[in-house]
LOBAKOL-9815 format. One record per residue (C-alpha): x, y, z; residue in one letter. Coordinates in pm, whole numbers, plus 50000, padded with zeros to 5 digits. Example, Ala and Ser with C-alpha at 12.3 -4.5 7.8 and 13.67 -1.06 7.14 Angstrom:
<rs>
51230 49550 50780 A
51367 49894 50714 S
</rs>
This chain:
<rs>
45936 22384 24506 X
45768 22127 24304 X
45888 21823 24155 X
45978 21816 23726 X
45933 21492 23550 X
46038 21419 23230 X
45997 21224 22978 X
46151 21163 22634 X
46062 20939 22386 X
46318 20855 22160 X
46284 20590 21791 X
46574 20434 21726 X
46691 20269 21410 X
46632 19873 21498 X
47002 19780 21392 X
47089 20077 21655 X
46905 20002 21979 X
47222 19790 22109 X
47455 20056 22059 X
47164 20308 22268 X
47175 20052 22534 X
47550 20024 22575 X
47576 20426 22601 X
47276 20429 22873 X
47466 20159 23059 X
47772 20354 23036 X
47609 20732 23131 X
47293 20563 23375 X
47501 20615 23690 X
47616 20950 23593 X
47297 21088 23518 X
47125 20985 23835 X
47418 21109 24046 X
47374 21460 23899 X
47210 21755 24129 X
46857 21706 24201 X
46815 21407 24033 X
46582 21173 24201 X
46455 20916 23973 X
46548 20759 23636 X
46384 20489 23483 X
46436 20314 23095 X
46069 20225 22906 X
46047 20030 22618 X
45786 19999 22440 X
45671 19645 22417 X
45467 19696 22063 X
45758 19865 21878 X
46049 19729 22052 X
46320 20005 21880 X
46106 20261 22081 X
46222 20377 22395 X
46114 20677 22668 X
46336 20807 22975 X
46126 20915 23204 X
46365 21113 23483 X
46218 21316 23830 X
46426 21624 23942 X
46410 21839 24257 X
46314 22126 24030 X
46246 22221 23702 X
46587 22437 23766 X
46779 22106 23825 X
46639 21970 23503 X
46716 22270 23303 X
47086 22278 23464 X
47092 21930 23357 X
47002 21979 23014 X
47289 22244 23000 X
47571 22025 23130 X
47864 21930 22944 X
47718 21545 23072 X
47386 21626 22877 X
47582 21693 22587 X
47799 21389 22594 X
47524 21177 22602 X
47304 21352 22367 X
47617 21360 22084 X
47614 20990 22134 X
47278 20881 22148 X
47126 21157 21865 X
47299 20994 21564 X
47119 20672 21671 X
46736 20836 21605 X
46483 20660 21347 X
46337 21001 21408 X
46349 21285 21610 X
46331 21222 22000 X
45976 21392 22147 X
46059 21528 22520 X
45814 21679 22744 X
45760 21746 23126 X
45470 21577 23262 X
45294 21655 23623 X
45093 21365 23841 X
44714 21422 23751 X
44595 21123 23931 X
44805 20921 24152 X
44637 20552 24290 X
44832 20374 24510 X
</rs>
């Protein structure tokens, strides 16, 4: 079974980014407890600072999908989605190249 990772990429309006923080903080612990989830890491980016990516790893893409159907998912999402500059960009992404 391989590994999913995933990554969204979500613009925020610049007066909103504090109130996307505060419901991260409040859902982070959540999220990584849930089924499969191995990994979960908040990006911003530095050049547009109301920019920000989740990038999450999950056991399978299974675990991500059950993820993505959970009542959790849809907590978060309700809360967060009303925040958006524009809409959020998600995709699954797989290692090409891995230097370590």
């Amino acid at each position: 079974v391989s590994q999913s990772r995933y990554v969204a990429r979500m613009s925020f309006k610049p007066s909103e980014v504090s109130n996307f923080l505060s419901v991260f903080s409040q859902y982070k612990d959540q999220i990584r407890a849930v089924s499969g989830c191995q990994y979960v890491a908040l990006q911003q980016d530095l050049d547009h600072p109301h920019i920000w990516m989740t990038h999450s790893v999950w056991d399978s893409p299974g675990h991500l999908e059950a993820y993505r159907k959970s009542a959790l998912f849809q907590e978060v999402w309700g809360k967060t989605k009303p925040l958006f500059l524009e809409p959020a960009v998600a995709f699954s992404v797989e290692n090409y190249l891995e230097l370590t």
